[in-house]
C-alpha positions in Angstrom: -22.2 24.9 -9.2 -22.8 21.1 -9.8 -19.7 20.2 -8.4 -19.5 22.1 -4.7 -22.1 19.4 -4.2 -19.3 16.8 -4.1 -16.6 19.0 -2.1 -19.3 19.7 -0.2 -19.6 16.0 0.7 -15.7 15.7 0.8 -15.5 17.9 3.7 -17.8 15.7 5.8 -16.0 13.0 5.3 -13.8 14.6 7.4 -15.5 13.9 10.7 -16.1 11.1 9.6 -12.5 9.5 9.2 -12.4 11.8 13.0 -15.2 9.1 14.6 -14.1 5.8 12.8 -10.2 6.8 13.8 -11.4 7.1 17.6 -14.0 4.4 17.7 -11.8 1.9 15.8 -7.9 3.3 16.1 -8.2 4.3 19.7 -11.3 2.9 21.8 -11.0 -0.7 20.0 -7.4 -0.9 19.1 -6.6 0.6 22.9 -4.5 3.7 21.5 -6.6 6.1 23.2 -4.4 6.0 25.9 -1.6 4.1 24.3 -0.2 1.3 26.3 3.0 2.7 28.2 6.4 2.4 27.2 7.6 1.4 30.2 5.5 -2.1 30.2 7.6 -5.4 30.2 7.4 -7.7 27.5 5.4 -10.3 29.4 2.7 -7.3 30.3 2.4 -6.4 26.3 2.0 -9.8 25.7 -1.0 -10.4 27.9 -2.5 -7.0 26.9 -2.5 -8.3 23.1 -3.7 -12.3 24.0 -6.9 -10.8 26.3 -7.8 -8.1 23.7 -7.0 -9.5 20.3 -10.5 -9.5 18.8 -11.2 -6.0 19.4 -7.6 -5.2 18.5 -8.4 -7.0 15.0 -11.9 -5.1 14.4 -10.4 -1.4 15.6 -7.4 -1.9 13.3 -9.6 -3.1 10.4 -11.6 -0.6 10.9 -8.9 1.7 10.7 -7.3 0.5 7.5 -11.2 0.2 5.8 -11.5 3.7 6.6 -8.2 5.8 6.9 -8.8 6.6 2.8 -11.4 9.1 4.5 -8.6 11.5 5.0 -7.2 11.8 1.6 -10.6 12.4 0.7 -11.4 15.2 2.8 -8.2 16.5 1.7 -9.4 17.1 -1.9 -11.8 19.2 -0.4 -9.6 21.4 1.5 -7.7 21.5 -2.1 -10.7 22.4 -4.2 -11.4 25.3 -2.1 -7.9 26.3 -2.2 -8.1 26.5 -6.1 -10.9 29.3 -5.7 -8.2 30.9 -3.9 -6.0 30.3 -6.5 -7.9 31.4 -9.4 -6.0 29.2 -11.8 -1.8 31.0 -10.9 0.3 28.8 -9.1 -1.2 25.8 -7.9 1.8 24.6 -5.6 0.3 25.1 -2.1 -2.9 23.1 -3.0 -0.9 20.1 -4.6 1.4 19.9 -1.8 -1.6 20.0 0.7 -3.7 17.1 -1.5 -0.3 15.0 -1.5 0.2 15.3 2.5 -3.3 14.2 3.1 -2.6 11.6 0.6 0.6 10.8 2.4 -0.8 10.9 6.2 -2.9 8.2 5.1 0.3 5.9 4.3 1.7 5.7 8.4 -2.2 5.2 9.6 -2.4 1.9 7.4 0.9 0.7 8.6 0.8 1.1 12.0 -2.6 -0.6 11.9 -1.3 -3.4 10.1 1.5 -3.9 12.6 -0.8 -3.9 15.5 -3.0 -6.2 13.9 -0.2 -8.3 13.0 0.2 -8.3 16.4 -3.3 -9.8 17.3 -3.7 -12.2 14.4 -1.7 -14.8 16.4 -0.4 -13.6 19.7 -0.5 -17.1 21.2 2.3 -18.5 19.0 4.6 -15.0 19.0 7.1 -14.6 22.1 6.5 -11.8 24.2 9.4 -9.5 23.1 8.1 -10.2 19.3 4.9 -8.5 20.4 6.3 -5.5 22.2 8.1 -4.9 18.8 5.3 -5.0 16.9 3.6 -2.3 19.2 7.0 -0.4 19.7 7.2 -0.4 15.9 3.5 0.9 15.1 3.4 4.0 17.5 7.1 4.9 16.2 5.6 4.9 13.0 2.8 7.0 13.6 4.2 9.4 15.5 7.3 9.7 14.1 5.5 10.2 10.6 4.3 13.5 11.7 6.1 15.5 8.6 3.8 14.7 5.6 0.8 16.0 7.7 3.1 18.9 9.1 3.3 19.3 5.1 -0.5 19.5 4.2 -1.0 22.0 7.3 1.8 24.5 6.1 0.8 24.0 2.4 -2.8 25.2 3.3 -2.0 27.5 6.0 0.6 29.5 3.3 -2.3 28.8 -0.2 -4.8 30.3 2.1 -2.9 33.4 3.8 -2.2 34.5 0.2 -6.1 35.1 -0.7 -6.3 38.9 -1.8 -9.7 39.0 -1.0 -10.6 42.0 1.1 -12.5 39.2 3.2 -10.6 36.1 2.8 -12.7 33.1 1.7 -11.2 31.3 4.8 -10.2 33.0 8.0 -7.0 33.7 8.5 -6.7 32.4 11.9 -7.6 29.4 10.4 -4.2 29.1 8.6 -2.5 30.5 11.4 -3.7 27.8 13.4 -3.2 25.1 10.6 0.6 26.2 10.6 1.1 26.2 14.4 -0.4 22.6 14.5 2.0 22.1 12.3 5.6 23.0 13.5 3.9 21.4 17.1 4.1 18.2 15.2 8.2 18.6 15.8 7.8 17.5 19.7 7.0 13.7 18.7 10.9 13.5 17.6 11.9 13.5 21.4 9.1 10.7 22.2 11.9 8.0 20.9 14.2 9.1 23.7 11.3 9.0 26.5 9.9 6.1 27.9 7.9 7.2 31.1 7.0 11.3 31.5 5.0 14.3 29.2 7.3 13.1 26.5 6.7 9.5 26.4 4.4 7.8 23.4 1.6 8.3 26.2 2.7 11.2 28.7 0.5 14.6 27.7 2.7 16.6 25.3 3.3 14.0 22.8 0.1 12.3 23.2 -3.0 14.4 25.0 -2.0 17.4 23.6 -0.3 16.5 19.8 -3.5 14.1 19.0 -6.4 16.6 20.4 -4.8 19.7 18.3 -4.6 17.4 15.2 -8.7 16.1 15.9 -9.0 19.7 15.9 -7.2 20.6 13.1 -10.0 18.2 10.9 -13.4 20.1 13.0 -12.2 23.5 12.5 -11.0 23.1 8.7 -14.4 21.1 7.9 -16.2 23.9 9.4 -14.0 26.5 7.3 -14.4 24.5 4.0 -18.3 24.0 4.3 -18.2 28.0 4.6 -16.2 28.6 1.9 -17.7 26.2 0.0 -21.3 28.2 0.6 -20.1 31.5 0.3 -18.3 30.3 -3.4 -22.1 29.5 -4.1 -23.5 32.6 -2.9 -21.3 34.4 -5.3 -22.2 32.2 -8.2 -25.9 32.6 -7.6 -25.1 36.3 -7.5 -23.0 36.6 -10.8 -25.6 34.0 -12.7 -28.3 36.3 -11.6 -27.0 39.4 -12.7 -25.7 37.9 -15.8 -29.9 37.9 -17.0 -31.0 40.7 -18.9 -33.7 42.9 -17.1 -37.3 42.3 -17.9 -36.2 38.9 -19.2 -38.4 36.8 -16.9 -42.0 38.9 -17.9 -41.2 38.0 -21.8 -39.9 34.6 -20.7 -43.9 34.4 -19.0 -45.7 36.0 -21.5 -44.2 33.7 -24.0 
């Protein structure tokens, strides 16, 4: 009982990492929309020499804070080891080790893009579209070890026997779909203009909202869980205590 207070403060870290990553990654950093593909050198030059300061906040921002993520994943995983019940703990190590991993291509990419605003006066302009070409081929093309956490924890929790399963199972199902959508992003290196393109609406509006989400809906199911696995702890404790104890426990 003394620890859910801990997942339970996990799992908000989960919106958490959700408001820094937009604030920081995409208002600051000017990912959210990303800068198109189809932009000359000269033009992603400018872009980084008029913006660099807020480019260097958002992207410290986003390196301070992208450890938020692993951290909500342990929460997803401790809830999956209630499902569990101490078998095969596979599905929740696999899911804890692609949150862990999703983490890795965030503070990459934002170290590439910062790289790109620490000096953008002395860098020639094809240097500079680089350095941006490199960071969202990164983070895009990085998709599997999150595709990995959302299949790990769609398959751990679809195998709860419970006659009503501590997390829904449209959760999971949703968790996996998210997952195998993920795939798209591996035609965005052949697109530079269109829905495919780094910034067109499959592989950005769309990929990016279902991931944001992914994160709401799975907080939501986690703090539910985690409250329902302390329901049933109450219940057992209570029943655990002999009848009638609480009069002699007075009259002593």
């Amino acid at each position: 009982m003394s620890q859910l207070k801990y997942v339970r403060f996990c799992a908000w870290t989960g919106p958490l990492f959700l408001l820094v990553f937009i604030v920081c990654w995409g208002v600051l950093g000017y990912n959210i929309p990303p800068l198109s593909a189809e932009l000359s050198a000269a033009d992603m030059a400018q872009h980084f020499r008029l913006h660099a300061n807020q480019v260097r906040a958002g992207m410290v921002g986003s390196m301070t804070f992208a450890c938020l993520y692993v951290v909500w994943g342990l929460s997803i995983t401790k809830v999956m080891e209630v499902v569990e019940a101490g078998r095969n703990n596979v599905m929740s190590t696999l899911q804890l080790w692609g949150a862990g991993l999703t983490v890795v291509p965030i503070l990459v990419s934002s170290s590439f893009w910062l790289a790109g605003a620490y000096r953008p006066e002395a860098l020639d302009a094809s240097i500079l579209q680089l350095i941006y070409d490199m960071a969202w081929l990164l983070i895009d093309l990085a998709y599997a070890v999150t595709t990995l956490q959302m299949f790990a924890l769609g398959v751990g929790f679809l195998a709860d026997e419970r006659e009503v399963p501590l997390v829904p199972k449209w959760v999971s199902w949703y968790s996996i779909w998210v997952g195998f959508m993920f795939v798209i992003e591996v035609l965005m290196p052949y697109f530079k203009g269109g829905f495919l393109a780094r910034s067109g609406i499959l592989n950005f509006w769309i990929e990016f909202l279902i991931w944001f989400f992914f994160i709401l809906v799975l907080t939501w199911a986690v703090l539910r869980a985690v409250a329902r696995v302390e329901q049933e702890a109450t219940g057992v404790a209570r029943s655990a205590v002999p009848a009638g104890s609480g009069r002699i426990a007075a009259a002593h």
